[in-house]
C-alpha positions as CSV (number, residue, x, y, z in Angstrom):
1,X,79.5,67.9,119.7
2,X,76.3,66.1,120.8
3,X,74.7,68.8,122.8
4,X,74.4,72.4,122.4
5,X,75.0,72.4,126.0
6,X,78.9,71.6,125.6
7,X,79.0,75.2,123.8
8,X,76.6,76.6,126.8
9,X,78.2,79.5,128.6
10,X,76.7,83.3,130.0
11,X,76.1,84.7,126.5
12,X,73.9,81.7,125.1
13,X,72.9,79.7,123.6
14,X,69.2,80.9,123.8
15,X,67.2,78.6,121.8
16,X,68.9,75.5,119.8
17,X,65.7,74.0,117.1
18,X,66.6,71.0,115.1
19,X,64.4,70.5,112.6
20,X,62.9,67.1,110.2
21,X,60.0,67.8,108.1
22,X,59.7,63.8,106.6
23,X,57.2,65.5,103.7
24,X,60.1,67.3,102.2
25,X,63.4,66.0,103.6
26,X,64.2,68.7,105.2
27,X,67.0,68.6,108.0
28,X,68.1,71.8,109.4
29,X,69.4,73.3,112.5
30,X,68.8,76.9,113.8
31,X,70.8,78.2,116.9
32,X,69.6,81.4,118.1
33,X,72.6,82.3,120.1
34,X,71.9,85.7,122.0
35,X,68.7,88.2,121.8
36,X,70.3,90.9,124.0
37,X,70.8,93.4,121.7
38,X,67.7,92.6,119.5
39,X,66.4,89.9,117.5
40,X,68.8,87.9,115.9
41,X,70.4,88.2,112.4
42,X,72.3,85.5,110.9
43,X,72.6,83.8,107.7
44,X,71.2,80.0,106.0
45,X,73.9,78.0,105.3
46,X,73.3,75.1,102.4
47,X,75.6,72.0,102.4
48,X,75.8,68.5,103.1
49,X,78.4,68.3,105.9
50,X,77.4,71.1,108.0
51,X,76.8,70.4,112.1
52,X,75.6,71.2,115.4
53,X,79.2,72.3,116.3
54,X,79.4,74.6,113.0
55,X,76.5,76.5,113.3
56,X,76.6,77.0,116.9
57,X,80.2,78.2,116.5
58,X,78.3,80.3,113.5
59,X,75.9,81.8,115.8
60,X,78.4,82.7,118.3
61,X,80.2,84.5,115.8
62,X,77.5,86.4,114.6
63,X,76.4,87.5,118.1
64,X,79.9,89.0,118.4
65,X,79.7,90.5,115.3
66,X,76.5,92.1,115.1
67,X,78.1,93.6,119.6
68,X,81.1,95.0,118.2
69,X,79.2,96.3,115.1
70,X,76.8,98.6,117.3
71,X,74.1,97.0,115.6
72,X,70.2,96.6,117.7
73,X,70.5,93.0,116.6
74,X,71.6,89.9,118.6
75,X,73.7,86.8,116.5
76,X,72.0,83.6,115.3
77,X,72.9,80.9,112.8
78,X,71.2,78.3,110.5
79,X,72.4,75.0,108.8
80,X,70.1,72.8,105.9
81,X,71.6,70.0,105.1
82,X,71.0,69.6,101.1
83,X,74.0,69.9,98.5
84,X,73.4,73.9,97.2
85,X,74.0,72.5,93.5
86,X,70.5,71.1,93.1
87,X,67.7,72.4,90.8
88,X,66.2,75.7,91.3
89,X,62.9,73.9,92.2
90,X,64.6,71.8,94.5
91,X,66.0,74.5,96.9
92,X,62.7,76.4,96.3
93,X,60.7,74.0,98.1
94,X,63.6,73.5,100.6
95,X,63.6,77.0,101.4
96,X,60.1,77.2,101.4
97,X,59.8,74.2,103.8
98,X,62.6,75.7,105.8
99,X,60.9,79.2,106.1
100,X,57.3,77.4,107.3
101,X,59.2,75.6,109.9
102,X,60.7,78.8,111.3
103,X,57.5,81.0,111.1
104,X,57.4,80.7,114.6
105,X,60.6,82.0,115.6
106,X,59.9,85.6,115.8
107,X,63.7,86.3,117.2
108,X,65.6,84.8,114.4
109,X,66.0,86.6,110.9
110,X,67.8,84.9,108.3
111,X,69.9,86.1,105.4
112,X,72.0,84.6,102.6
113,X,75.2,82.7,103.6
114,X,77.0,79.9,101.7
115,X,74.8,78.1,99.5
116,X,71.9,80.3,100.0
117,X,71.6,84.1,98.0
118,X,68.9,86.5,97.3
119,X,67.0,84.5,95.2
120,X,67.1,82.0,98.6
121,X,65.5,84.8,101.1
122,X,62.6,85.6,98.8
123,X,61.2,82.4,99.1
124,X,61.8,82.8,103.1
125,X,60.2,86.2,102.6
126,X,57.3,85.1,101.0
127,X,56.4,82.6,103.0
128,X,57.0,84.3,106.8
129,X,57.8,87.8,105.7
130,X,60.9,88.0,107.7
131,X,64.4,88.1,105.9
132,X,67.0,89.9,104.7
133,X,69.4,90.4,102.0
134,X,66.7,90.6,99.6
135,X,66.3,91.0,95.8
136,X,66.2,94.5,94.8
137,X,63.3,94.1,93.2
138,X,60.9,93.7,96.5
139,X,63.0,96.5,98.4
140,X,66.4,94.7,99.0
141,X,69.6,95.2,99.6
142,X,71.1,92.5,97.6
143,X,74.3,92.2,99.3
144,X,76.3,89.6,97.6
145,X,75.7,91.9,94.2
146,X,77.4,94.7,95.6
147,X,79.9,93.4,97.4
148,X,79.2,94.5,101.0
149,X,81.2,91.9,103.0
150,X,84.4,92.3,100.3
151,X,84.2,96.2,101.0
152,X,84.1,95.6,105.0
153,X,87.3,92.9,104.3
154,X,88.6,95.9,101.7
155,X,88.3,98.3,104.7
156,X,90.1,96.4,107.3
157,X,93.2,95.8,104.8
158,X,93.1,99.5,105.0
159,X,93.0,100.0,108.3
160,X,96.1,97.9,108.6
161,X,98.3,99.9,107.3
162,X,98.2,102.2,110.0
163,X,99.5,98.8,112.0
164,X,102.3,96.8,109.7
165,X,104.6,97.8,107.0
166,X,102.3,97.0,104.3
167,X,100.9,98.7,102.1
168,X,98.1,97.9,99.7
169,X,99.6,100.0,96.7
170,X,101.2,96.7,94.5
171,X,100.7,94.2,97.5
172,X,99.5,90.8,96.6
173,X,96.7,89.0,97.5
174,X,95.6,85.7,97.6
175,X,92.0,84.9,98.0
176,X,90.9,81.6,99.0
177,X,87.6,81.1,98.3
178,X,86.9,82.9,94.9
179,X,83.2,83.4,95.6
180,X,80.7,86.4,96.4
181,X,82.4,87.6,99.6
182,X,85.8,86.8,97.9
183,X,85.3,88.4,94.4
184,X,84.0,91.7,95.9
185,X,87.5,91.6,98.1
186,X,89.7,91.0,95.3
187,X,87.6,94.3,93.3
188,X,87.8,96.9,95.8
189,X,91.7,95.7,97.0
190,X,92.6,96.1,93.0
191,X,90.8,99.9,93.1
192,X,93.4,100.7,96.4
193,X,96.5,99.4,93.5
194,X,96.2,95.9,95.7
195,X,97.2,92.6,92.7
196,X,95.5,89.3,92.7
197,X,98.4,87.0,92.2
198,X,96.1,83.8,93.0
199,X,92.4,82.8,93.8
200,X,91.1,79.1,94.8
201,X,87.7,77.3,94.4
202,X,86.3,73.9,95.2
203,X,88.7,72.8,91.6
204,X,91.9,74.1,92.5
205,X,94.2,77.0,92.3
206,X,95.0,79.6,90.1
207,X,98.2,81.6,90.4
208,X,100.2,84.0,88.4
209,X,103.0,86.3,89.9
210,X,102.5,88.6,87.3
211,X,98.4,89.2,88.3
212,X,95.3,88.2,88.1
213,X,92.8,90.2,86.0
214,X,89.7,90.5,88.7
215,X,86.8,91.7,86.4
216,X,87.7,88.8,83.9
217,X,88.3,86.3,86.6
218,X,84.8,87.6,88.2
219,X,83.0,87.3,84.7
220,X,84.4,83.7,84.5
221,X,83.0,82.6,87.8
222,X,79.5,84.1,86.6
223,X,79.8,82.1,83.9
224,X,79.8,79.2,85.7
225,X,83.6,78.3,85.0
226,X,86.0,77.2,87.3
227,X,89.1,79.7,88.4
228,X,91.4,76.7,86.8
229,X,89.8,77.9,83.6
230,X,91.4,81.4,83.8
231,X,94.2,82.3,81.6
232,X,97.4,82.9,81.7
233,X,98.6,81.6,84.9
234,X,100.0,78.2,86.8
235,X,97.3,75.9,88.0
236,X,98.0,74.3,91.4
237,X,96.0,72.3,93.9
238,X,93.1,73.6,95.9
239,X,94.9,73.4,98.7
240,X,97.9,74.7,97.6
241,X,97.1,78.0,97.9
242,X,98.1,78.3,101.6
243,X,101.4,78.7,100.6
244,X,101.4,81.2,97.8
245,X,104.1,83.9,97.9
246,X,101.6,87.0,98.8
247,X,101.3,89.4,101.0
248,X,97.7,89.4,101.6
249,X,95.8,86.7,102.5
250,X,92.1,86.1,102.8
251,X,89.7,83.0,103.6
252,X,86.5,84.0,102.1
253,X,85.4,80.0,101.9
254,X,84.4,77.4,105.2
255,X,85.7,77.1,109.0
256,X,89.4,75.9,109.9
257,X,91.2,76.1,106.4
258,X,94.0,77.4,108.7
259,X,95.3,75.2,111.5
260,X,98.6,73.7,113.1
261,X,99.0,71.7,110.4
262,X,99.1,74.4,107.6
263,X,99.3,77.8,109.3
264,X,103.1,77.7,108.8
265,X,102.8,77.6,105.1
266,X,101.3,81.2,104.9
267,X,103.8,83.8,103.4
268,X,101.6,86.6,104.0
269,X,102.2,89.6,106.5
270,X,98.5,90.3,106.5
271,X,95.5,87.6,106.9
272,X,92.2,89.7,106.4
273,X,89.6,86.8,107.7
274,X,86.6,87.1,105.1
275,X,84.9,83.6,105.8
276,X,83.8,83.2,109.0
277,X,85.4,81.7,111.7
278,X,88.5,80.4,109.2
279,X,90.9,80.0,111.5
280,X,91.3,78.0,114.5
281,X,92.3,79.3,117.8
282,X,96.0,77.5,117.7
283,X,96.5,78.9,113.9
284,X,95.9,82.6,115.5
285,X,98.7,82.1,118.1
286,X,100.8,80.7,115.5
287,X,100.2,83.6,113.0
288,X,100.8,86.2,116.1
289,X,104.0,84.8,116.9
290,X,105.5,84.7,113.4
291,X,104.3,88.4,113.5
292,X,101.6,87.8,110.7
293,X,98.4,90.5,111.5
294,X,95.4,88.7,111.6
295,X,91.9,90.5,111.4
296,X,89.7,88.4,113.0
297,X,86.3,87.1,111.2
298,X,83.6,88.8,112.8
299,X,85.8,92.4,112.9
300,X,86.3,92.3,109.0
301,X,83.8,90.5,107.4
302,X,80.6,92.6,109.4
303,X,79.6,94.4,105.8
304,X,77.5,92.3,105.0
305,X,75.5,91.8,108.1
306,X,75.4,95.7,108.6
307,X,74.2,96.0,105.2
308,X,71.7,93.4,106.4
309,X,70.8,95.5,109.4
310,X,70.2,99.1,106.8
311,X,67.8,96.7,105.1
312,X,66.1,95.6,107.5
313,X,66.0,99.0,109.0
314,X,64.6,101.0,105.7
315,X,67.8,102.2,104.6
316,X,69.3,102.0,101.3
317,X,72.1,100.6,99.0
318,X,74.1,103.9,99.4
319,X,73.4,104.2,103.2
320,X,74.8,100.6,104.1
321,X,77.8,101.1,102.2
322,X,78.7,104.2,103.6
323,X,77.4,102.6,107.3
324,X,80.0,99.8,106.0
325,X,82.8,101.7,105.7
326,X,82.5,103.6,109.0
327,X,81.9,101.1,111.0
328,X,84.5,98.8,109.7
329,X,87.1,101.3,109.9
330,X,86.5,102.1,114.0
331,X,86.2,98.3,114.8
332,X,89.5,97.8,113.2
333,X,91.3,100.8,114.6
334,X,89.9,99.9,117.7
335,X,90.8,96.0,117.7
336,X,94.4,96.9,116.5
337,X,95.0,99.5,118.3
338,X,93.7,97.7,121.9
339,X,95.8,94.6,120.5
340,X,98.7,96.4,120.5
341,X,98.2,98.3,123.5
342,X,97.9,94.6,125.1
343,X,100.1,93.0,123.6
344,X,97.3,90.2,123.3
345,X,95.8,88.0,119.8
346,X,93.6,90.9,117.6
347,X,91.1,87.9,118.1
348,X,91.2,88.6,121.8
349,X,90.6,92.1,121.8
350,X,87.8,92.1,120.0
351,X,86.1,89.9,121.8
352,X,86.6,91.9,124.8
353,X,85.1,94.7,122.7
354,X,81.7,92.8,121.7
355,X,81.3,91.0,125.2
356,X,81.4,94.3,126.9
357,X,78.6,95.6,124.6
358,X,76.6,92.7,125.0
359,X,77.1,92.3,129.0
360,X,76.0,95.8,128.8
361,X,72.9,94.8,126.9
362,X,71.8,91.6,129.2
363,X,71.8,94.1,132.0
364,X,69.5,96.6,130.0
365,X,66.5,94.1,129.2
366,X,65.1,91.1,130.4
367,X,66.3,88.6,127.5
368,X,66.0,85.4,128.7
């Protein structure tokens, strides 16, 4: 993708900003997809091969979302291109440079996203005053530490019950993608009786039949250890963990890790999409005609963006999570149930349901 103008349709996007600040090295990208509904929330992605065509597809996402969550907020998206494992004062001033070069986009309000955290959005904060997903300690929500996206994922699984013959008591999960947003999944699935059987991160695989411990595997990760460290349990390729014998499967890690190619490896009855847009549109079909329930991104992993939204909004830790769950819940009854109705993708139905909130939006206010 060369142009933002391939992507172009009714819904956006609205503003597209690339920028180059040669003082600091920054390169960066901010799409600003749709203001209809409000200004824009979206997170900061850090990592060196991110793209036009990612966070555009991001920023789509996240205007979808933030419509089908009921939220005042319209969807954005930014990229920085910088590897996330430098030195703390090396993402400071990247963050710092990044936040002075979008002081003047009043519609766009960034949060934490891969390779960005609360830690991340202070520096934004202090510099423009405008972020979310803050450190507790200047008013936050910090959403990553309590797990708001897994409990939106742990909610949909719930949800699905009510729509396959699984059920989370002694089901087993896989999680691909063992970090903040897939930790907090693995957590609140083992409080509903749910097993980890495996978990992936940028090393490898691990996988035991018999379960995964969360909390240790959890305290591992925060030590800085890989999940291959973990113990007892067989450790497989990164990869590999498509094809795990589960029953629950969740991408909580980067776009299209399930496509033609592997889609037909997956096991699972249930794919709870905690990473956004993990999936591409061919692996969806594939997964509805094998009968595999698949909740789409921007239906199950909305926690942490309405958590975002509380902040932002003066609300608190035990207000978002409770806003969380209810919302969650509805969107996914409501997706499945329409879905069913239909006959169509879940992925299909809900974007029916967020494009008829946000046509009904444009027509409300003058937006661009």
């Amino acid at each position: 993708m060369s142009s933002p103008f391939e992507l172009a349709d009714q819904w956006g996007p609205f503003q597209v900003v690339h920028i180059y600040r040669p003082q600091s090295g920054l390169k960066a990208i901010v799409v600003i997809d749709n203001v209809a509904c409000g200004p824009a929330i979206g997170g900061t992605r850090m990592a060196p091969d991110v793209s036009l065509l990612e966070c555009a597809r991001l920023a789509r996402a996240m205007t979808f979302k933030n419509a089908a969550a009921g939220l005042p907020h319209g969807g954005a998206k930014s990229v920085i291109y910088q590897d996330p494992s430098v030195t703390d004062s090396a993402k400071e001033e990247t963050m710092r440079s990044f936040a002075c070069a979008i002081r003047h986009l009043e519609d766009y309000i960034p949060g934490p996203d891969m390779g960005t955290n609360e830690q991340a959005m202070a520096w934004v904060n202090d510099e423009i005053g405008r972020a979310v997903g803050l450190p507790r300690e200047i008013g936050g929500i910090p959403l990553d530490e309590i797990g708001a996206t897994g409990l939106g994922v742990a909610k949909a699984a719930e949800v699905a019950q009510q729509f396959s013959d699984l059920k989370l008591k002694n089901a087993r999960v896989a999680v691909q993608g063992f970090g903040a947003v897939g930790q907090h999944a693995a957590r609140f699935l083992a409080q509903y009786g749910a097993i980890l059987v495996a978990a992936s991160d940028s090393t490898g695989t691990i996988y035991d039949p018999d379960g995964i411990e969360v909390e240790t595997l959890m305290k591992l990760k925060r030590d800085g250890k890989p999940v291959t460290a973990m113990q007892p349990g067989q450790i497989l390729g990164r990869d590999e963990i498509v094809g795990v014998d589960c029953d629950i499967w969740i991408p909580a890690a980067r776009p299209d890790v399930l496509n033609k190619d592997n889609v037909n490896e997956l096991k699972a009855k249930l794919v709870v999409q905690g990473a956004n847009i993990p999936a591409t549109l061919e692996a969806e079909e594939i997964m509805h005609r094998k009968g595999i329930l698949s909740i789409p991104d921007f239906i199950a992993n909305a926690g942490g963006v309405i958590c975002a939204s509380v902040e932002y909004h003066g609300g608190n830790q035990t207000a978002a999570m409770d806003v969380i769950a209810e919302k969650v819940e509805r969107n996914t009854h409501d997706v499945l149930s329409k879905a069913r109705a239909k006959g169509i993708l879940p992925r299909s139905a809900a974007e029916e349901l967020a494009k008829e909130r946000v046509k009904a939006a444009m027509c409300q206010r003058r937006w661009g």
